[in-house]
MARRO-964697 format. One line per 10 residues: for each residue x, z, y of N, C-alpha, C. Coordinates in steps of 0.001 Angstrom, whole numbers, plus 500000, padded with zeros to 6 digits. Each point is the difference from the previous one (the first is absolute). Example, Ala and Ser with C-alpha at 12.3 -4.5 7.8 and 13.67 -1.06 7.14 Angstrom:
<recs>
513190 507800 494310 499110 500000 501190 500900 500000 501200 | 499650 499280 501050 500820 500060 501190 499230 500730 501090
</recs>
This chain:
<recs>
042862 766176 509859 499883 498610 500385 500784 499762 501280 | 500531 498393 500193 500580 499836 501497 499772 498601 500186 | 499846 500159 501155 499605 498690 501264 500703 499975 501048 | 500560 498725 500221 500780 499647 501567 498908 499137 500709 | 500314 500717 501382 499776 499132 500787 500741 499423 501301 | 500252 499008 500325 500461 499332 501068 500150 499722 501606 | 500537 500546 500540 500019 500102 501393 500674 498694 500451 | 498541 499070 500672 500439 498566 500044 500600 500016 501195 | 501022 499239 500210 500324 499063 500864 500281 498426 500578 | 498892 499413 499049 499654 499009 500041 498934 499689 501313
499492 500921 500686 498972 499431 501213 500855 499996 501229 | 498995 499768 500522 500159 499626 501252 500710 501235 501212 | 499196 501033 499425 501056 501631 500607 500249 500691 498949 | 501130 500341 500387 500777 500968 499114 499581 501660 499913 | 499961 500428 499014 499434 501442 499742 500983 500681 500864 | 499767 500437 501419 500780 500930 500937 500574 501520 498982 | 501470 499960 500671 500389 501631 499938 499564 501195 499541 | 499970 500403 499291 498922 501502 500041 498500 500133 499581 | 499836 498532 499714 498940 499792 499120 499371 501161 498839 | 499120 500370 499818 499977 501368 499112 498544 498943 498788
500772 499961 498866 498975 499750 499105 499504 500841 498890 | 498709 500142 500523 499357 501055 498860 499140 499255 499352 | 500207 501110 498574 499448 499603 498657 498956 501478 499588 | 499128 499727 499452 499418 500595 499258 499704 499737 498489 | 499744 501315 499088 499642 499455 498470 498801 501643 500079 | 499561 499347 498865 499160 500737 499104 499729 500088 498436 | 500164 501379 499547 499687 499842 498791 498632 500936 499763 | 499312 499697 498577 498792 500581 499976 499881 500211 498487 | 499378 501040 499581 499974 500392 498562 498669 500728 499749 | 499596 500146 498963 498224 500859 499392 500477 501206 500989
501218 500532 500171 499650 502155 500688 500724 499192 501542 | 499872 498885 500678 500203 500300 501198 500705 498829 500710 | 500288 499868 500894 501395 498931 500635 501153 500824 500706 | 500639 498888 500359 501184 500383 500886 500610 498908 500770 | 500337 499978 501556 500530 499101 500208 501277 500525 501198 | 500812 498481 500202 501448 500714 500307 500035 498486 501304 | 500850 500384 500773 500730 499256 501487 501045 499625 500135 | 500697 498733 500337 501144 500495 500072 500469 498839 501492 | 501097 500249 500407 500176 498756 500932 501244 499920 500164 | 500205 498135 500095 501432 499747 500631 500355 499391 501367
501021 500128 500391 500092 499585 501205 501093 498640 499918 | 499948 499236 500956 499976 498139 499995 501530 500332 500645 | 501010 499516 499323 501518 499870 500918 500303 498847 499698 | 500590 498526 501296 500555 498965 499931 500855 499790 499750 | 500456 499666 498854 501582 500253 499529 501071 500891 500375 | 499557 500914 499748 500653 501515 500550 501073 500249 499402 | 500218 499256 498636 501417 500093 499685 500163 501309 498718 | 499924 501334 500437 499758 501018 499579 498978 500610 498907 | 499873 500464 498643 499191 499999 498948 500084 501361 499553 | 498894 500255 499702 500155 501736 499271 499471 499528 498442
500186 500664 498485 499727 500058 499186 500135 501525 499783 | 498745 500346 499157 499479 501602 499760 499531 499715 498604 | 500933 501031 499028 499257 499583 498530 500371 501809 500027 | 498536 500709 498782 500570 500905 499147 500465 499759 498285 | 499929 501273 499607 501211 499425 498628 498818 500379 499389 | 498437 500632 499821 499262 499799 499197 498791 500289 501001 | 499084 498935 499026 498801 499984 500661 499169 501052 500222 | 499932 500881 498856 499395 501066 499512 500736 501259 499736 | 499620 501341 500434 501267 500815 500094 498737 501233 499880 | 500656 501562 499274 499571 501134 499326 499815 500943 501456
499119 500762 500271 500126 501126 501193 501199 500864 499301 | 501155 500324 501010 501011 500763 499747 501513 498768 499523 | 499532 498727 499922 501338 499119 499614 500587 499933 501454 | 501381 498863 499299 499993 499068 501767 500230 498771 500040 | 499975 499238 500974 499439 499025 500529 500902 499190 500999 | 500961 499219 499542 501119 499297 500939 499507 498513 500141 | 500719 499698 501252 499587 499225 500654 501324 498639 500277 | 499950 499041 499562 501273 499113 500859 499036 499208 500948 | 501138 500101 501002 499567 499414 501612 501006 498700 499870 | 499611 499042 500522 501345 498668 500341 499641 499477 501060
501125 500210 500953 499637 498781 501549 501167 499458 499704 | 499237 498428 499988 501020 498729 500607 499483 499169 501399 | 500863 499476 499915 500267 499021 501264 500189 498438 499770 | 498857 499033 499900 500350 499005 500048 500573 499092 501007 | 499909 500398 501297 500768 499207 501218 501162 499692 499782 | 500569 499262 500948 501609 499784 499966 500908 500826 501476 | 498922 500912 500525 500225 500989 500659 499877 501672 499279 | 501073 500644 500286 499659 501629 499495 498688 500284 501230 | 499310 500886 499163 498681 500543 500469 499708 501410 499510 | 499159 501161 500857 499685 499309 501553 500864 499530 500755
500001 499648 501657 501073 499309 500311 500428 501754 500936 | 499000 500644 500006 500516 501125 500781 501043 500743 499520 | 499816 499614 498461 500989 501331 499745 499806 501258 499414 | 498864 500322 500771 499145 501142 499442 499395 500461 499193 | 499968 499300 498804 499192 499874 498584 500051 501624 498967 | 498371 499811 499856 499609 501493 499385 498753 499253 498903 | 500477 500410 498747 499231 499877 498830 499016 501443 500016 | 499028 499876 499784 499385 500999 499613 498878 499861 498885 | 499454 501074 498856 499481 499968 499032 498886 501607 500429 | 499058 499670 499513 499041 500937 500564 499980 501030 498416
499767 500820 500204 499677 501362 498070 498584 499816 499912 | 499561 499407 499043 499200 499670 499703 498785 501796 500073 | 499075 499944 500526 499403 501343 499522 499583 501146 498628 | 500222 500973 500276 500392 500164 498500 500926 500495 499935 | 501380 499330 499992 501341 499907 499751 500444 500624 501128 | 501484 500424 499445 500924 500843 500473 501171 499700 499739 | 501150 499678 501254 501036 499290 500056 500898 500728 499020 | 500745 498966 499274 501382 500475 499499 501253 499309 500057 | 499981 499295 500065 501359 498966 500282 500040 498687 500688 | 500984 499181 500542 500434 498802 500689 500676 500070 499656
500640 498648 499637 501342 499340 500262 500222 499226 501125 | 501319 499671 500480 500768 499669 500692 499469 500218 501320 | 500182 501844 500280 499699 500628 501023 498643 500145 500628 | 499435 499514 499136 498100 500602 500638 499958 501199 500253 | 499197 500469 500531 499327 501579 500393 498702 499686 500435 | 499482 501811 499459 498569 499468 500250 499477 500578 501679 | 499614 499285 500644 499550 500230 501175 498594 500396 500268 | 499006 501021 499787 498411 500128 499933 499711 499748 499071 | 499291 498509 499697 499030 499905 498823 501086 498573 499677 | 501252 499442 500143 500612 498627 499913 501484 500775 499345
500448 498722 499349 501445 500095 500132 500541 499079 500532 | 501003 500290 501144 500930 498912 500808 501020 499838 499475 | 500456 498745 500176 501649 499562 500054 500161 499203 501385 | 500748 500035 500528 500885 499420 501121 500871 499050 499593 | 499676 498829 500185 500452 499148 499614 501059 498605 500701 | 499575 500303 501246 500786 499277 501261 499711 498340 499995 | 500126 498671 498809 499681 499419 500302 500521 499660 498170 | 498852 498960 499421 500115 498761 499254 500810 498913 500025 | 501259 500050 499065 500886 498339 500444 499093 498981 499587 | 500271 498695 500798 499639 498951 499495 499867 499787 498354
498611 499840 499336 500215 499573 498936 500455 501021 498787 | 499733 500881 500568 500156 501368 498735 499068 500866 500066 | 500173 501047 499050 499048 500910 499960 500846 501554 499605 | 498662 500700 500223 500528 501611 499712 498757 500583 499445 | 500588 500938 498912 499800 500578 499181 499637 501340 499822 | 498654 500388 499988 499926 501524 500383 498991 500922 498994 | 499678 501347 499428 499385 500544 499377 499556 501270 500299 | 499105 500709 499354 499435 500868 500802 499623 500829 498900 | 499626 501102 499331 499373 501130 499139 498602 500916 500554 | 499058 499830 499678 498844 501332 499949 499476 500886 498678
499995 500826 500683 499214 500967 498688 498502 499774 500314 | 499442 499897 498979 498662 499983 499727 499429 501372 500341 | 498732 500272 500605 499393 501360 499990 499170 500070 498764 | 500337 501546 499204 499436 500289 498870 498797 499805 499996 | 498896 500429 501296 498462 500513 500004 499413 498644 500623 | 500338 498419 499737 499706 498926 500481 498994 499607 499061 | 498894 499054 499929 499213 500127 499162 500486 498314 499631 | 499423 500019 498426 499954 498393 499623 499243 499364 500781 | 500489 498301 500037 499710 499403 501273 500313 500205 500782 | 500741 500528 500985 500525 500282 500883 501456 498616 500645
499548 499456 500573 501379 498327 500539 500370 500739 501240 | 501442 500007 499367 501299 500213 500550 500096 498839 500711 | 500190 500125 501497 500680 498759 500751 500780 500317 500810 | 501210 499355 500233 501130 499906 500943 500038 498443 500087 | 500533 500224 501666 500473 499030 500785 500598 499735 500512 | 500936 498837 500103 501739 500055 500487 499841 499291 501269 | 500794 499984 500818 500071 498853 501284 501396 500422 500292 | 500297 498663 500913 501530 499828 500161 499389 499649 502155 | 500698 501138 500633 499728 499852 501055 501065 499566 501341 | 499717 499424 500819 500653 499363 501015 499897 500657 501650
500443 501240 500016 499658 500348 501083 498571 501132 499452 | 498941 499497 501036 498801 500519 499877 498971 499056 499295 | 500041 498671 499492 499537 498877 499441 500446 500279 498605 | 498707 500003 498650 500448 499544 498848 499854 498451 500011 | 501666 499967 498918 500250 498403 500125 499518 499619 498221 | 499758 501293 499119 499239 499251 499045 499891 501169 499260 | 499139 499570 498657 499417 501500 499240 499583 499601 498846 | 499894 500997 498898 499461 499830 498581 499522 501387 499936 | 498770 500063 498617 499527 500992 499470 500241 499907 498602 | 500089 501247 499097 499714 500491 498931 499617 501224 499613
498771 499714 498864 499223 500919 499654 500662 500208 498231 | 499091 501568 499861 500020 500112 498667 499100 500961 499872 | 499346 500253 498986 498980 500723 499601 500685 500884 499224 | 498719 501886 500203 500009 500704 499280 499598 499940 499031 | 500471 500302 498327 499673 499825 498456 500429 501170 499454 | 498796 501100 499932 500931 500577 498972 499681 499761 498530 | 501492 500070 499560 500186 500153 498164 499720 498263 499928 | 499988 498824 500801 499686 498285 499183 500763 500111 498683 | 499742 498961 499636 500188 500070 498371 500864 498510 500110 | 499704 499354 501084 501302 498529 499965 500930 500008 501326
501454 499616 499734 501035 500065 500411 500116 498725 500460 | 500207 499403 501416 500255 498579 500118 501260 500013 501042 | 500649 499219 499687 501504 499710 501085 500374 498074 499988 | 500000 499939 501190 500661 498529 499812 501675 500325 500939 | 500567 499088 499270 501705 500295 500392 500057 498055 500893 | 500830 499858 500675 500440 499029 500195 501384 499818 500881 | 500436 498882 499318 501625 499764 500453 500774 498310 499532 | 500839 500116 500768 500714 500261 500563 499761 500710 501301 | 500496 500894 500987 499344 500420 501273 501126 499977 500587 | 500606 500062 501068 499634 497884 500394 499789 499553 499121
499548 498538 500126 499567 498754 499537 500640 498991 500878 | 500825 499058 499460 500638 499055 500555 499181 498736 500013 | 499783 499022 501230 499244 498732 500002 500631 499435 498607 | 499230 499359 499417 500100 499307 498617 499861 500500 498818 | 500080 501642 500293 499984 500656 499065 498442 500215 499057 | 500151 500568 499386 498806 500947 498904 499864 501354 500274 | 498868 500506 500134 499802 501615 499915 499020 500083 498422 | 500131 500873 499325 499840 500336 498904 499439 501646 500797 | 498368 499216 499582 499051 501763 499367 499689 500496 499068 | 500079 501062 499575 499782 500654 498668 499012 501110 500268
498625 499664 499247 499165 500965 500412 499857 500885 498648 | 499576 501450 500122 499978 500514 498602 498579 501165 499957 | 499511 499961 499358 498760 500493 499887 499727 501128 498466 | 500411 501111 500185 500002 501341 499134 498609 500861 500065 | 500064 500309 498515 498208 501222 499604 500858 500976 500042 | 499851 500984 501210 501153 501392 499417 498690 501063 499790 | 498567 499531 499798 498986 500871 499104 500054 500032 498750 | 498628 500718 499427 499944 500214 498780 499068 499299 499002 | 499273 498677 501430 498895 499094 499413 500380 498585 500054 | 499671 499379 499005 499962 498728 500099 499676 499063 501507
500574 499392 500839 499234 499563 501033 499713 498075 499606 | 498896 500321 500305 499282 498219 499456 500278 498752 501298 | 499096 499334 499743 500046 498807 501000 501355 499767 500979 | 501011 500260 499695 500965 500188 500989 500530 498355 500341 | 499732 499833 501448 500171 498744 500445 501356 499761 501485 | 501085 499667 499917 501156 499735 500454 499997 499216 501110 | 500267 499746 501090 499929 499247 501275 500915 499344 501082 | 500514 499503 500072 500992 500138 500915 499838 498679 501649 | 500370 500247 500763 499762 498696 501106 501668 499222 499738 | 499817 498891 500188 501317 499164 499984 500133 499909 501560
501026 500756 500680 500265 500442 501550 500160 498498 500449 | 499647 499810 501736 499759 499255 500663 501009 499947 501217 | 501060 498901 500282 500761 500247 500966 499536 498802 500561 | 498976 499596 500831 499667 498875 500768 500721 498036 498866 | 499598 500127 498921 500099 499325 499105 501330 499855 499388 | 501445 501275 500143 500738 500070 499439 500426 500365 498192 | 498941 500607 500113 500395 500753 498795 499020 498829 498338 | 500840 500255 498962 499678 498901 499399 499962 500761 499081 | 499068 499809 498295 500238 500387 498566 499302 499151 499610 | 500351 500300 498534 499676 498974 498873 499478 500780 498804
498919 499542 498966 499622 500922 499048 500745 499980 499162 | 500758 499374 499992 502160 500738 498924 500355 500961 500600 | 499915 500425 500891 500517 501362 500482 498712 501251 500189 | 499472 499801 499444 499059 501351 499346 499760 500368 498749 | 500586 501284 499298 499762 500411 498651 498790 500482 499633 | 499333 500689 499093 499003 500381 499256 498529 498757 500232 | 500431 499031 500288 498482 499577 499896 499440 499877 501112 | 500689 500073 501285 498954 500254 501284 500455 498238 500386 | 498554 499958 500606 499625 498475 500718 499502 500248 501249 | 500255 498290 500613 499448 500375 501076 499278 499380 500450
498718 499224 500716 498461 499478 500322 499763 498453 499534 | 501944 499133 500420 499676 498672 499785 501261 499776 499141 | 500270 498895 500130 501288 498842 499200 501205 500850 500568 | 499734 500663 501183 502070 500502 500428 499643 501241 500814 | 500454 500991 499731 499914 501214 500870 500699 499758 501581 | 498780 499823 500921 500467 499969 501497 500219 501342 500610 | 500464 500186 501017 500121 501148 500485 498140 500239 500897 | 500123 501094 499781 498679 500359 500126 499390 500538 499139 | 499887 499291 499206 499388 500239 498537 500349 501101 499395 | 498687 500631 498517 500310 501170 499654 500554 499417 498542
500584 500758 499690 500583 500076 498669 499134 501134 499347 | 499052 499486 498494 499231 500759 499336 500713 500497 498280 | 499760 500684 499575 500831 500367 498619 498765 499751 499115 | 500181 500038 498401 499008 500034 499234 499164 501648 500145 | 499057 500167 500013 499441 501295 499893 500649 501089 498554 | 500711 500884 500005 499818 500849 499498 500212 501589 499451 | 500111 500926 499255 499777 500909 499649 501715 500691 499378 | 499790 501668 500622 501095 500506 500164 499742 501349 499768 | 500517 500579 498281 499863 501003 499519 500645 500854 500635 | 499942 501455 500076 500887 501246 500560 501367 499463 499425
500844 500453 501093 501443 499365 499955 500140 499130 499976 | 499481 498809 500476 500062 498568 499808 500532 499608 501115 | 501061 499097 500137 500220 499352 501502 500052 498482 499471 | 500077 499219 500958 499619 498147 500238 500879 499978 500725 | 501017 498789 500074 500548 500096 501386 500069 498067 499684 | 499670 499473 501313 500118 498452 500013 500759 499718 501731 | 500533 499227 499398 501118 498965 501391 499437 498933 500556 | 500134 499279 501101 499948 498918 500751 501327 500241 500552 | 500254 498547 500580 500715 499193 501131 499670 499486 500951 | 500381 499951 501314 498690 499119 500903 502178 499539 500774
499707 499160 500516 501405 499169 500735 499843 500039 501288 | 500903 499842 500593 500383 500423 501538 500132 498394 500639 | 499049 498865 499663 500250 498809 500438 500830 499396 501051 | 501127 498800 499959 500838 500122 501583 499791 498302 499649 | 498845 499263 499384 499157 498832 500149 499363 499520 501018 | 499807 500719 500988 498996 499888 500999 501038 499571 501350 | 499289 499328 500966 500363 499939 501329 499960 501133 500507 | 499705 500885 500300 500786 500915 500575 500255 501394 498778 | 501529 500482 500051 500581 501314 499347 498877 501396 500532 | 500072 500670 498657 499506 501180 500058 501479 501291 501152
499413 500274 500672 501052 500795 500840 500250 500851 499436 | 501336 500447 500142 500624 501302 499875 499162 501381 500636 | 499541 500857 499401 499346 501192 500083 498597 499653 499560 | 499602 499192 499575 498398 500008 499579 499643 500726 498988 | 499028 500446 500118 499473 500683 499104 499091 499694 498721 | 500266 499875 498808 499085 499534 498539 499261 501199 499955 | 498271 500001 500368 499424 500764 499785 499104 500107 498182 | 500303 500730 499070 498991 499732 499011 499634 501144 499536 | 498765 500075 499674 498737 500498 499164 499181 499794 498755 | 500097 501431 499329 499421 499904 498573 499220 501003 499874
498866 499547 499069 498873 500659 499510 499710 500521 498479 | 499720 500821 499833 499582 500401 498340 498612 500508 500072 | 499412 499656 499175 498402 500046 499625 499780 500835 498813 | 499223 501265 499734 499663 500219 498500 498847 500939 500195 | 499647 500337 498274 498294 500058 500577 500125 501443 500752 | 501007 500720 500112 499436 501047 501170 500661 500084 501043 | 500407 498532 500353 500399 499961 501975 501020 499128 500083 | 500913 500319 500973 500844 498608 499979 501216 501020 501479 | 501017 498902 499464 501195 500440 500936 500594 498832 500527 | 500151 500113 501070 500846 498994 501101 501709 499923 500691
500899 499595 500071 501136 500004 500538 500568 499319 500537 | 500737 499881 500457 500766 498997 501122 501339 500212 500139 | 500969 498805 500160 501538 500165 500325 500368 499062 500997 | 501124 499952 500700 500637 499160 501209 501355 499332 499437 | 500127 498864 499607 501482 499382 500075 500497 499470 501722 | 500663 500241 499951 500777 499392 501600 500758 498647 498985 | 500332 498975 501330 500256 498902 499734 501453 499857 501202 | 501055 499910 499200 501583 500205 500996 500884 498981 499000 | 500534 499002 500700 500662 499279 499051 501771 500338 500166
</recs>
């Protein structure tokens, strides 16, 4: 499931600097509960954005486990202004480094890149590899965390998790592109959902969020295949996109599309380096898998 919430600036004082907002959840079941923390910190148009996705939600003790990182820059200044700019991505516990691109190394428990500074209005592109530890038990959430730093100040940050599974029996990937995405344009997702078991899996229910760029982003239910709808008369951003419920013999894959538009209708343009955050869910009767991807927005 997902919920936004809003950091107003509609009163009378403004949510100061460094603001730290914490969240709590809980879940609870017949053998027990569990609950998890997490917090963000408040930046005033800082300009600067981290996006953290892995490439599967769910991953085997002994697989591996890559990571794309993206910092952009929406200002019309390169940032930081120092100069000094260092991405870093934390190894999730568990895991054991194996690769970066475009010059990472792993430093302790992180991998750095040196990055010097963000141009105006672009972004950069970065990835990362772990090996899974064999003797990790199911259940076990993998988390890493990226930040893009300014000196001794993080100027912004993302997390992603993924859970230990061994042997799941469903395969889920969502793809999306164009990457860039040009203002006016279309991004096209393709989510695909595979039984690589040996059982029938039932109730299988499809999910997706229609991503939210401060009321840029636009779709229509002509641009979704297999049957999925969405709550009212026009899919807004926000909104989830639901599929018909169903069932997926061994070897079976589904794969269904949307469109969501890069709106340039509005009084003010979506900036160069923003980030299209979206998220999808799969449901079936023995569990469910989650994923996430980043389009950047560069015209």
């Amino acid at each position: 499931v997902l919920f936004d919430v809003l950091v107003n600036t509609s009163r009378s004082t403004e949510v100061p600097d460094g603001t730290v907002v914490h969240n709590a959840a809980t879940v609870t079941y017949s053998g027990g509960s569990s609950s998890i923390e997490r917090d963000v910190v408040v930046r005033g148009a800082a300009g600067l954005h981290v996006g953290l996705t892995a490439d599967q939600d769910s991953v085997e003790p002994g697989e591996q486990l890559s990571y794309t990182l993206i910092v952009s820059n929406t200002d019309v200044n390169a940032l930081p202004f120092s100069g000094n700019g260092v991405v870093t991505a934390t190894l999730p516990a568990g895991t054991s480094f194996v690769s970066a691109s475009g010059g990472g190394m792993q430093v302790g428990n992180e991998v750095q890149w040196n990055i010097g500074s963000v141009a105006a209005g672009s972004s950069q592109r970065y990835s990362y590899t772990v090996a899974v530890d064999n003797g990790l038990d199911d259940a076990t959430v993998l988390q890493s965390e990226a930040q893009i730093w300014g000196g001794s100040e993080s100027r912004a940050r993302a997390m992603a998790t993924a859970e230990v599974q061994a042997a799941s029996p469903l395969r889920f990937s969502m793809t999306a592109g164009p990457d860039p995405v040009v203002r006016g344009g279309r991004i096209t997702y393709r989510l695909q959902v595979s039984n690589v078991g040996s059982s029938t899996l039932t109730d299988v229910v499809l999910q997706s969020l229609i991503p939210d760029v401060n009321g840029h982003i636009q779709a229509s239910k002509g641009w979704i295949t297999g049957g999925g709808t969405c709550p009212g008369a026009f899919c807004n951003a926000g909104e989830v996109i639901t599929w018909p419920t169903f069932v997926l013999a061994p070897g079976q894959t589904r794969t269904v599309l949307f469109d969501v538009l890069v709106n340039t209708s509005r009084s003010t343009e979506v900036p160069d380096g923003t980030v299209v955050h979206n998220a999808a869910t799969v449901t079936y009767s023995g569990g469910s898998s989650s994923i996430e991807r980043d389009v950047v927005v560069d015209q």
